[in-house]
C-alpha positions, -999 to +999 in steps of 0.1 A: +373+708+631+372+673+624+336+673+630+332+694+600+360+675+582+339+641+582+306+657+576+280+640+554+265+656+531+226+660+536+213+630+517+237+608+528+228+611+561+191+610+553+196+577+534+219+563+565+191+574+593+161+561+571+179+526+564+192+524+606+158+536+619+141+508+592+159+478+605+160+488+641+122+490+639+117+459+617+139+437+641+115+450+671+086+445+654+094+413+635+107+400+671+072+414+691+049+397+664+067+366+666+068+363+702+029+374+704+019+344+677+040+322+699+026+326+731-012+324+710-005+301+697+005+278+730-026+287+747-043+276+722-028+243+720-036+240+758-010+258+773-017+272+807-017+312+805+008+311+832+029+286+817+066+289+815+074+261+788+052+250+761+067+224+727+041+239+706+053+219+670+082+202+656+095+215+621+122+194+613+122+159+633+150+157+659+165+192+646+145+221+647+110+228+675+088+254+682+090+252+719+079+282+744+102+292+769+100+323+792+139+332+803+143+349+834+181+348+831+203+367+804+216+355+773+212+315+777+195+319+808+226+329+830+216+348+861+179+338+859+164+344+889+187+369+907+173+403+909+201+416+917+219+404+886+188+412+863+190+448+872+225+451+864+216+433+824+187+458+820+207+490+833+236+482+808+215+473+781+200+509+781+230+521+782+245+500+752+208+511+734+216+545+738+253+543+730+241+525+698+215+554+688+244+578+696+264+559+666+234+549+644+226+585+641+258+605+647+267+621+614+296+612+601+305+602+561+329+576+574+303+548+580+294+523+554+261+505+551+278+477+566+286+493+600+246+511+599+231+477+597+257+459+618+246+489+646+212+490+636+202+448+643+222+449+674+202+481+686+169+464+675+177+431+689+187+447+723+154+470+729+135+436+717+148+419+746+143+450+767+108+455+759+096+422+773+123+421+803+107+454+815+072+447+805+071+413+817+100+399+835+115+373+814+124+367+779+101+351+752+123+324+735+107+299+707+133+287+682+146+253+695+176+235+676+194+204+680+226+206+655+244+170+657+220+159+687+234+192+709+206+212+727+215+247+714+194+269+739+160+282+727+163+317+709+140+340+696+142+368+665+161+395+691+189+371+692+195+364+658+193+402+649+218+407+678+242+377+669+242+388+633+246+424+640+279+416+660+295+390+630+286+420+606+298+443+629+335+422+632+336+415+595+334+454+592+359+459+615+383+436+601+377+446+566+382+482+579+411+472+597+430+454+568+418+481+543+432+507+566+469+486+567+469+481+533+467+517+521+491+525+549+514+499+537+504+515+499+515+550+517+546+539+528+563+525+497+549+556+475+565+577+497+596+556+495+600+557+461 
């Protein structure tokens, strides 16, 4: 019953599954052409094709480098080197993936753009990630900052689509959240008067 009661109509969903599948795929393939130009573009520059760390090019002096990195570890590197620990990061991932598809595509007119695109960069992010963990064993990273002097560990497009997707994802929830306790609040003087 309530199933049917929060239905979609037709073209809504079309619009939502067309804009989720859209940014899912850019993320992955923004994320896989990145990486790819990276790692050319090391070797090129006299990287060995085994190499594990390469500072291909400064951008911005003392703040922002292009510097190769393969992680072996999760986010920040935490766990690198434990198989163990590895296994455990991809098994959950495909689980969070396919939890993620579940919601991107699960029709139901209560979801705003918002919460599709929050979903949808977190989803892409994720598999971005995943793709080179299973294919290769480690994580391409690239994007090297230094805010106030700090050594921010080295990122790549994956990440930002994830860490975006989760601050959109909370600002939806809170603006859900307080929307949802202001019309209750709304409800409960109307039906006081």
């Amino acid at each position: 019953m309530t199933f049917q009661a929060n239905k979609p109509d037709l073209k809504r969903y079309a619009v939502q599954s067309a804009t989720a599948f859209a940014v899912v795929a850019f993320v992955i393939i923004f994320d896989l052409v990145t990486k790819f130009s990276v790692v050319n573009a090391s070797i090129e520059a006299g990287m060995p094709e085994t190499g594990s760390y390469w500072r291909l090019a400064t951008v911005i002096e003392g703040f922002f480098l292009i510097t190769y990195v393969q992680n072996t570890g999760a986010a920040w590197s935490l766990g690198g080197g434990s198989d163990v620990f590895m296994t455990v990061v991809i098994v959950i991932t495909f689980i969070a993936i396919a939890a993620f598809l579940f919601l991107l595509f699960f029709p139901d007119k209560r979801k705003n753009m918002l919460f599709l695109v929050s979903l949808a960069l977190i989803t892409g992010g994720a598999a971005g990630n995943l793709i080179d963990r299973v294919s290769l064993g480690y994580v391409r990273d690239f994007l090297d900052f230094y805010p106030f002097g700090y050594n921010f560990p080295v990122f790549n497009v994956a990440d930002m689509g994830l860490v975006i997707g989760v601050i959109m994802m909370i600002v939806c929830i809170l603006v859900y959240f307080f929307r949802t306790e202001k019309n209750s609040e709304k409800a409960d003087r109307k039906s006081v008067v």
